[in-house]
Residue, then its C-alpha position, 0 to 999 in steps of 0.5 A: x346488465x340493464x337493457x331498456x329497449x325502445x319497443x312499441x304498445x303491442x310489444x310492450x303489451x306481450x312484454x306484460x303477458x311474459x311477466x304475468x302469472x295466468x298467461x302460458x300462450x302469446x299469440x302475437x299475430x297480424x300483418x307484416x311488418x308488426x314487430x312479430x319477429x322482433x318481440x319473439x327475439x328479444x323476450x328470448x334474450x332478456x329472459x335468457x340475460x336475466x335468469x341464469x342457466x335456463x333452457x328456451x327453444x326458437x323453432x319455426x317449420x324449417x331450420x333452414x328458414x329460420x337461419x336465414x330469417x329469424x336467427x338474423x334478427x336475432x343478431x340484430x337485436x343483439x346488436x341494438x342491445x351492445x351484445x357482442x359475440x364471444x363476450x356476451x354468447x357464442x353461436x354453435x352452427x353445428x349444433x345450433x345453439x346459442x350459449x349465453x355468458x351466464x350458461x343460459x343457452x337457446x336452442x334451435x329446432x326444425x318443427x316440420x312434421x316429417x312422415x318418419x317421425x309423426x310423434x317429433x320423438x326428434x324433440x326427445x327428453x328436452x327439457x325448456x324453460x321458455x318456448x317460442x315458434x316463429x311462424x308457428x302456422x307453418x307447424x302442426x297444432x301437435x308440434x306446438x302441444x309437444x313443444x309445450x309440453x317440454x317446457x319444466x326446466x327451472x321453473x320452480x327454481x325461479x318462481x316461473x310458469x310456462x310461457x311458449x310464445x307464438x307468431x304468425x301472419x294471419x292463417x285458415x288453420x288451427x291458429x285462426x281456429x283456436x286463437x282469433x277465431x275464440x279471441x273474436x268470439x270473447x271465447x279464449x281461455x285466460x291462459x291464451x293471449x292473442x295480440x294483433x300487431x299491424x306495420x302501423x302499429x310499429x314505429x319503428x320500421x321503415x316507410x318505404x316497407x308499408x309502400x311495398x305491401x301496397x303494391x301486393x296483389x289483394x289477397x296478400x295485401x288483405x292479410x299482409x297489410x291489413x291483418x285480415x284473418x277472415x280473407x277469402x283463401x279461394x275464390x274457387x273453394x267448394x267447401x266454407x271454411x267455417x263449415x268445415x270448422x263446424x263438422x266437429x260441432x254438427x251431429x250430422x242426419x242421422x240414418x244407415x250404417x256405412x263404412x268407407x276406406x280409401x286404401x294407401x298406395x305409397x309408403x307415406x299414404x295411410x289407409x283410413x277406414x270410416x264408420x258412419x251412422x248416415x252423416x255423422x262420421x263416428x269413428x276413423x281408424x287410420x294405418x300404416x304401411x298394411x297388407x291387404x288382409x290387414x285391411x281386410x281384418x279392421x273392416x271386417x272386424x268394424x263391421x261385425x262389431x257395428x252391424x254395417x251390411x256387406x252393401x255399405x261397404x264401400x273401398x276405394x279399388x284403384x291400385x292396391x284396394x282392388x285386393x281388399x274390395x276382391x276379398x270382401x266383395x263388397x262395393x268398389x269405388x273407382x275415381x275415374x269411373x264415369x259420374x253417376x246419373x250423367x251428371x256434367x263431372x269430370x268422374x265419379x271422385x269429382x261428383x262425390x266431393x261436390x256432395x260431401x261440398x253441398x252437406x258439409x256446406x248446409x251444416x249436415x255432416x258430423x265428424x266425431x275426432x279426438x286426435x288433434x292431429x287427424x283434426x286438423x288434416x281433415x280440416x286441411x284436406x277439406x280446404x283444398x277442396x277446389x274448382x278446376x278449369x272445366x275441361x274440354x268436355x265441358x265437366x266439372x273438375x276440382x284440383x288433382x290429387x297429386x296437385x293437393x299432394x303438393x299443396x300439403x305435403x301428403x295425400x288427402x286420405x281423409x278427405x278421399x274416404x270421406x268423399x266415397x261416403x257420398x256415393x250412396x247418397x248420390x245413388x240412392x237407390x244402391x243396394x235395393x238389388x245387391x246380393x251378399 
């Protein structure tokens, strides 16, 4: 079966990518309307129609999303290309796989990173020949690692190496970190590919839908229309996104010992535990579903081990931290507490994020993390760092935690215990007095 499609230069230019032997990621990424969506259906279908028995995964954050977006153009192209169901492949709704006449088969998969399974055990033993994510800024950089990881099957067979495919609109997050940002910076592996695709660049679409992408509020239509990565996300962030990128390059000052933990209340928060040496974050322990004496155990142990005094210690004492700040004795951190020093805040959690906002903004804060995944939700929880309304008193306030909840789908543990740090660089004198 010979299929000769009418495609655009940018398309064509991701077909060649697909063939090469040096490229395993395509980053086909832009404004809407690009042909994005297109190119990911119709690379699935030809290598599906050429190489018989293979295995290709089309996954986006939810199954439920790409049902309803996604697998429709890929019926349509299908339908461009005269592939007919059952003569050519039957779809499976139940369970969401699309076989091909010569048993190559397309499976679909939800890439969300639900709390009961962090590590995506749901992707189990699957083994792909070929791997595409649509709207992969709506995924982790870990399910994009684990999903790659997976793709072995037939590849010798056919003289083939991996190939995962991803597209995007542009996104502050691991994608703008770890493809536009190093394409711009002519920094990208050769084994990485990034194409910036825009609805001028697609031929093929209707007039009508560049008129209504101009009809979009700014912002939008700066990423949507114009494929700008570098759009201001929020007039009314604290916190510069390339700054925050850069705290796992700095050293940070150097200076004092310190701990700081921000203690889980509900089963899907985590305690996260913070060493410090001054500003530079050495070491993050993160737990799950602990007792207080657990909690009490790792601080005691990290301290001890690094030599913090009982002074440097400080936990958050709201709700179920009360007990582990009751056992140690060490300093407390209670958000609603009043600003330090009668500075205008709304409370002492306010004023602490707009000092973790003022160093990480002056490049003063270091932040050691090989977990790719904790990476990124600090950079994440850092983003929504936010102004608010002032209040009725006239003190300033950011974002509420329940709202950041919301926004990212969990609670800012990481940016809360890095935010307490900041206590005693407001206070500086804390500690001359303290007793152990």
């Amino acid at each position: 079966m010979r299929i000769k499609p009418t495609i655009t230069v940018k398309q064509d230019e991701a077909f060649q990518y697909l063939k090469d032997t040096e490229t395993n990621e395509i980053l086909f990424g832009g404004g809407a309307g690009g042909g994005k969506s297109w190119f990911i259906c119709a690379a699935i279908i030809s290598s599906c129609i050429q190489y018989k028995g293979i295995r290709v995964l089309l996954g986006r954050a939810k199954l439920d999303t790409l049902k309803k977006t996604t697998l429709n153009t890929f019926f349509e192209v299908c339908k461009q290309w005269n592939l007919t169901t059952p003569e050519h492949y039957i779809y499976n709704a139940q369970t969401n796989i699309i076989k091909f006449f010569n048993d190559s088969e397309v499976v679909l998969k939800d890439l969300f990173q639900y709390p009961s399974d962090r590590n995506f055990d749901s992707l189990g033993s699957l083994e792909l020949t070929m791997a595409a994510i649509d709207e992969c800024n709506q995924v982790t950089e870990k399910a994009k690692n684990i999903v790659s990881s997976r793709i072995r099957y037939k590849l010798d067979e056919y003289n083939l190496i991996p190939k995962l495919i991803l597209t995007c609109n542009p996104s502050k997050n691991w994608v703008y970190t770890e493809f536009y940002k190093k394409h711009q910076e002519g920094k990208l592996p050769k084994y990485r590919k990034f194409i910036q695709a825009l609805v001028d660049d697609n031929q093929n679409i209707s007039r009508h839908y560049k008129e209504q992408l101009n009809k979009l509020d700014e912002l939008s239509k700066q990423r949507l229309l114009f494929g700008n990565w570098e759009y201001d996300l929020s007039k009314d962030s604290l916190i510069d996104y390339n700054a925050i990128l850069g705290i796992f390059d700095n050293k940070g000052i150097d200076g004092d010992k310190y701990i700081s933990c921000d203690v889980a209340r509900f089963g899907a928060d985590r305690t996260v535990i913070m060493l410090w040496q001054g500003l530079h974050l050495r070491y993050i322990k993160t737990m799950l579903k602990s007792a207080v004496n657990d909690v009490v155990d790792e601080i005691k142990k990290l301290q001890q081990e690094n030599g913090v005094p009982l002074r440097n210690i400080i936990v958050d004492s709201d709700g179920v931290g009360g007990g582990v700040t009751d056992y140690l004795r060490c300093q407390q951190f209670q958000n609603n507490a009043r600003a330090l020093k009668g500075e205008n805040f709304q409370n002492l959690k306010t004023q602490c994020y707009y000092k973790l906002a003022e160093l990480i903004n002056n490049g003063q804060v270091g932040v050691n993390c090989n977990n790719v995944n904790a990476k990124n939700d600090i950079i994440e929880e850092l983003e929504q760092v936010r102004m608010k309304d002032i209040d009725k008193d006239n003190k300033l306030q950011i974002l509420p935690k329940d709202t950041v909840k919301d926004i990212i789908g969990r609670s800012p543990d990481y940016s809360d215990a890095m935010a307490m740090r900041m206590y005693y660089e407001i206070d500086s004198n804390y500690g001359r007095y303290f007793v152990q």
